[in-house]
C-alpha positions in Angstrom: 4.1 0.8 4.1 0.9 2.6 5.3 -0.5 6.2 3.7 -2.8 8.0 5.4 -5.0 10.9 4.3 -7.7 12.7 7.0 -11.0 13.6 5.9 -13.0 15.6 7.7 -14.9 12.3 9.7 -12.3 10.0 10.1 -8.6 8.9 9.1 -8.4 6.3 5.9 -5.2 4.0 5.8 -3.9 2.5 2.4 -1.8 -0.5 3.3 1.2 -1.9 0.4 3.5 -4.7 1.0 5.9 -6.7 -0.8 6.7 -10.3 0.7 8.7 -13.3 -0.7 6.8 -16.7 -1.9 7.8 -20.1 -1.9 8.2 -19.8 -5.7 10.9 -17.7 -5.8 8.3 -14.9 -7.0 7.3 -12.0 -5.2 3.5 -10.9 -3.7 3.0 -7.5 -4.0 -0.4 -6.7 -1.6 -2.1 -3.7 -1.0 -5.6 -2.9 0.3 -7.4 0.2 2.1 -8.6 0.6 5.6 -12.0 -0.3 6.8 -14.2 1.9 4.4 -13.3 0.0 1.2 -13.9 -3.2 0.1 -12.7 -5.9 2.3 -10.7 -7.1 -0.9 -7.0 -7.4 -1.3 -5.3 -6.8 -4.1 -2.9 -8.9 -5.3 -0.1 -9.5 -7.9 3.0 -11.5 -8.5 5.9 -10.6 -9.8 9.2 -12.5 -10.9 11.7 -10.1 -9.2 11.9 -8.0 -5.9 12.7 -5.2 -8.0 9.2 -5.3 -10.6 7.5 -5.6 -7.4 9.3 -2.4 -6.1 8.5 -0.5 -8.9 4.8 -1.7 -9.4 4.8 -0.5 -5.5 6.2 3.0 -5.9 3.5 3.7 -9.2 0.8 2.8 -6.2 2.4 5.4 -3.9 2.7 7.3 -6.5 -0.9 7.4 -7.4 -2.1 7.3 -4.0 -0.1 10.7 -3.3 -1.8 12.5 -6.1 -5.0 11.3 -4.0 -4.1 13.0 -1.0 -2.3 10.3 1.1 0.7 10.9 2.7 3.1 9.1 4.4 2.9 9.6 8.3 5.4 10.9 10.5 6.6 8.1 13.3 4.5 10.6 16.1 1.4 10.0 13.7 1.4 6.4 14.1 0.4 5.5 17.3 
């Protein structure tokens, strides 16, 4: 999933995905656009659903930041 939130110069992203390992664990990654740090964060979780939830707090935080999730005619 990808927030976005427009400041006055540009347009900052804040990217947050969940994938499968080969461990029967799930990666939870998230990182922001091009102004940040080129670091990723990353965590593991046992279960899709801790992962889920750790996700949603991140949107959750991000929201009160002033990200939003974009329409589809915002993506392009």
């Amino acid at each position: 999933m990808r927030l976005l939130r427009k400041t006055t110069r540009s347009v900052r992203y804040y990217s947050i995905a969940v994938y499968p390992t080969l461990f029967d664990d799930y990666l939870l990654l998230h990182h922001c656009g091009p102004d940040c740090s080129d670091k990723s964060t990353k965590a593991y979780f046992k279960t899709k659903k801790e992962a889920l939830l750790q996700s949603l707090n991140i949107i959750s935080e991000k929201q009160k930041n002033g990200f939003k999730i974009p329409q589809p005619s915002q993506i392009a």
